[in-house]
C-alpha positions in Angstrom: 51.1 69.7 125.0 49.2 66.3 125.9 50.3 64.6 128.8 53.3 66.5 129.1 54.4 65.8 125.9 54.9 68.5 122.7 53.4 67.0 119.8 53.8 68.0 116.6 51.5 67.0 113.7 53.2 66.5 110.4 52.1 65.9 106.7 48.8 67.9 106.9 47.2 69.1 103.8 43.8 69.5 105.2 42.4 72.9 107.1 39.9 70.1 109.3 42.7 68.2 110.3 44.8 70.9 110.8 41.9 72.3 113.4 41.1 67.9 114.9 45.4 68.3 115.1 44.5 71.4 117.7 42.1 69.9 119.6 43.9 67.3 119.8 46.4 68.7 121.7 49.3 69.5 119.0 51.7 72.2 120.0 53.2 72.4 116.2 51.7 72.2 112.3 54.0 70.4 110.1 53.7 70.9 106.1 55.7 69.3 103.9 57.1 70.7 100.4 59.2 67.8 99.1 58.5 66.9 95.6 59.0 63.2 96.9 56.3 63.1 99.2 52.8 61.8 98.9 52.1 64.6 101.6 53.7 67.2 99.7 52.3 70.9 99.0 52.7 73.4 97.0 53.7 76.8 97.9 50.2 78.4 96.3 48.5 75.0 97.8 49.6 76.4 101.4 48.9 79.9 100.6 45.3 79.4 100.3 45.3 77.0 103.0 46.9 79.7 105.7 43.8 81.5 106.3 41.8 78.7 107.1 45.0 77.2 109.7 44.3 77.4 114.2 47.0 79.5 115.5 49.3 77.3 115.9 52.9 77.3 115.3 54.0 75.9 111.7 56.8 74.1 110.7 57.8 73.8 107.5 59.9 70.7 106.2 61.5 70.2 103.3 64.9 68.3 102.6 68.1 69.9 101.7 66.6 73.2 100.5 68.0 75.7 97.7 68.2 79.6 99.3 65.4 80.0 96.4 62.9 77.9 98.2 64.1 78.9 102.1 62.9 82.7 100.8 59.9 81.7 99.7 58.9 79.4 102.9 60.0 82.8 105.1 57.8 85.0 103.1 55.0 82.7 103.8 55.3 83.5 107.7 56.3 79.9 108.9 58.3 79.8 112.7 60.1 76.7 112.0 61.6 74.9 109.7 62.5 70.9 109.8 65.2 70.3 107.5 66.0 66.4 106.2 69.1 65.8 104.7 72.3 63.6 103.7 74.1 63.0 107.1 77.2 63.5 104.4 76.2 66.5 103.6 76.5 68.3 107.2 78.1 71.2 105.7 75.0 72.6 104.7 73.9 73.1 108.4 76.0 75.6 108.8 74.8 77.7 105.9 70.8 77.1 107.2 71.8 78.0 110.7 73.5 81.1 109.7 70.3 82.1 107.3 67.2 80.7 109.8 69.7 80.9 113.4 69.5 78.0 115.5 66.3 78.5 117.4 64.2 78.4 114.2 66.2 75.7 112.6 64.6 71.8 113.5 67.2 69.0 111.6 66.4 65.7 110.8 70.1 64.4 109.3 69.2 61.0 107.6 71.9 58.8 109.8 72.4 55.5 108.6 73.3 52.2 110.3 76.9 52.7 110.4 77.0 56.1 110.3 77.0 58.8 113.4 75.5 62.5 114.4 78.2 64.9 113.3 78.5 66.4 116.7 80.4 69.8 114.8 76.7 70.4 113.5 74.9 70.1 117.1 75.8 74.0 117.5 73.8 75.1 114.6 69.9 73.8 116.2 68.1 73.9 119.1 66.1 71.3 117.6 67.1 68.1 116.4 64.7 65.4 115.0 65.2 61.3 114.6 63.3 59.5 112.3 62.8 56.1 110.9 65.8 55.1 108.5 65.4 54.4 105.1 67.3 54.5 102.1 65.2 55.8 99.7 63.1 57.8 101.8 63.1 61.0 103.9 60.7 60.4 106.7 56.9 59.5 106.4 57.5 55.5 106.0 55.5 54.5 108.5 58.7 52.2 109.8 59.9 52.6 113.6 62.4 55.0 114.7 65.5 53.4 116.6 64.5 54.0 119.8 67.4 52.9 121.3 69.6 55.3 119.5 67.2 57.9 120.0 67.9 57.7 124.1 71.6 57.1 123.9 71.9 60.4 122.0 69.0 62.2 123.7 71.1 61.7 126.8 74.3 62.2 125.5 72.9 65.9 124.8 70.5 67.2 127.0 71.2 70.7 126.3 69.1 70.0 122.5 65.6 69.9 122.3 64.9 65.7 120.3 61.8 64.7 118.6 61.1 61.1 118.0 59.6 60.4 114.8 59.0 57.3 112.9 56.0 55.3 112.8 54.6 56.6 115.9 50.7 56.0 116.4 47.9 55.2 119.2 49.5 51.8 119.8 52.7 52.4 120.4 53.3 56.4 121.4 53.1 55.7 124.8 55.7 53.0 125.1 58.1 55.1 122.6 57.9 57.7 125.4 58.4 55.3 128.0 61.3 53.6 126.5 63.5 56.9 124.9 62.2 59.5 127.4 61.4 61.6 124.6 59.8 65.1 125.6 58.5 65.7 122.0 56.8 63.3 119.5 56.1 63.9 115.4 52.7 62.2 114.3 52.3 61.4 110.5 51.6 58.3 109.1 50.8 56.7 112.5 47.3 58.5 112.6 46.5 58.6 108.8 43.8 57.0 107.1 46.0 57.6 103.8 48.9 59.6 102.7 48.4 63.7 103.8 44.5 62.3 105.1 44.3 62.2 109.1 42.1 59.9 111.0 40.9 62.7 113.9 40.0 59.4 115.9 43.7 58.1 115.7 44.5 61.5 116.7 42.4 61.7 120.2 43.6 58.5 120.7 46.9 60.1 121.0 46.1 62.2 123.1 44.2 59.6 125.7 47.3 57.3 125.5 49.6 60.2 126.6 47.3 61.5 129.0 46.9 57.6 130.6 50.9 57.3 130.4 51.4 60.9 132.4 48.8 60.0 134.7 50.7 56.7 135.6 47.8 54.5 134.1 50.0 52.2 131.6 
């Protein structure tokens, strides 16, 4: 926690930014197995990653996942797992929820500009995550989150647990929390020096603008 924040660190693929991530501050590892991605890993690519990983939590994200692929991702030993997916396709919550239960379960449902959070799926997470939208993307864009929608949600359910993501970085973390009261943030492309590559000096950076922002200094 930095600052009184959670932070989680998403897209790694490196065991040294995995360990700058923890000194850093990060309460949560994020790896990403979506063919799509520029970030993406491979099951094997992770297995021989693990040993070299800080105890940390991990989080595992993928977007609408086959049972095939949710089996696989267990037997690897992950605690969480951040689900993207169609916010037509809420339906498949259920059957996620029932498999993972709610506490392990972290969705991310891709909600468009006219569409809304299917409040029937808020029982099946704890965790719920907001991203950046984009049509022909899943997270990762480097775009800014609606932060505004983030709050009025945030608030409207206080009994979930929201991450902001989208875009978020050293220049603009601290205002994000200012302006959604977000109590947990997702770091990607915001502190990369190129797709699934951290910058470890974007990542302390982080961690000195939340620490200036709890401290009252911003």
């Amino acid at each position: 926690m930095i600052g009184g924040i959670e932070v989680k660190v998403c897209g790694l693929t490196r065991s040294e930014d995995a360990e700058a991530a923890a000194l850093a501050g990060a309460d949560f590892l994020g790896f990403i197995f979506y063919p799509k991605s520029p970030r993406r890993l491979s099951l094997e690519q992770f297995e021989a990653l693990m040993p070299q990983l800080p105890d940390l939590p991990k989080v595992a994200v993928t977007v609408a996942p086959g049972e095939a692929l949710v089996d696989s991702l267990e037997a690897l030993g992950f605690e969480y797992f951040q689900i993207h997916y169609p916010s037509n396709t809420g339906s498949l919550a259920r059957e996620w929820s029932d498999r993972l239960t709610p506490s392990k379960l972290w969705l991310a449902p891709k909600i468009g500009p006219n569409d809304s959070l299917d409040e029937v799926s808020l029982q099946y997470a704890d965790t719920w995550l907001m991203d950046a939208y984009r049509k022909d993307a899943y997270g990762g864009t480097g775009e800014t989150g609606d932060w505004v929608s983030f709050r009025e949600i945030s608030e409207k359910y206080p009994e979930k647990l929201w991450t902001l993501a989208g875009g978020l970085g050293p220049g603009n973390v601290a205002d994000a929390v200012r302006r959604t009261g977000a109590e947990r943030v997702d770091l990607n492309s915001g502190v990369e020096i190129s797709p699934g590559i951290k910058d470890r000096n974007k990542l302390f950076q982080v961690k000195e603008a939340l620490e200036k922002f709890n401290s009252g200094d911003f």
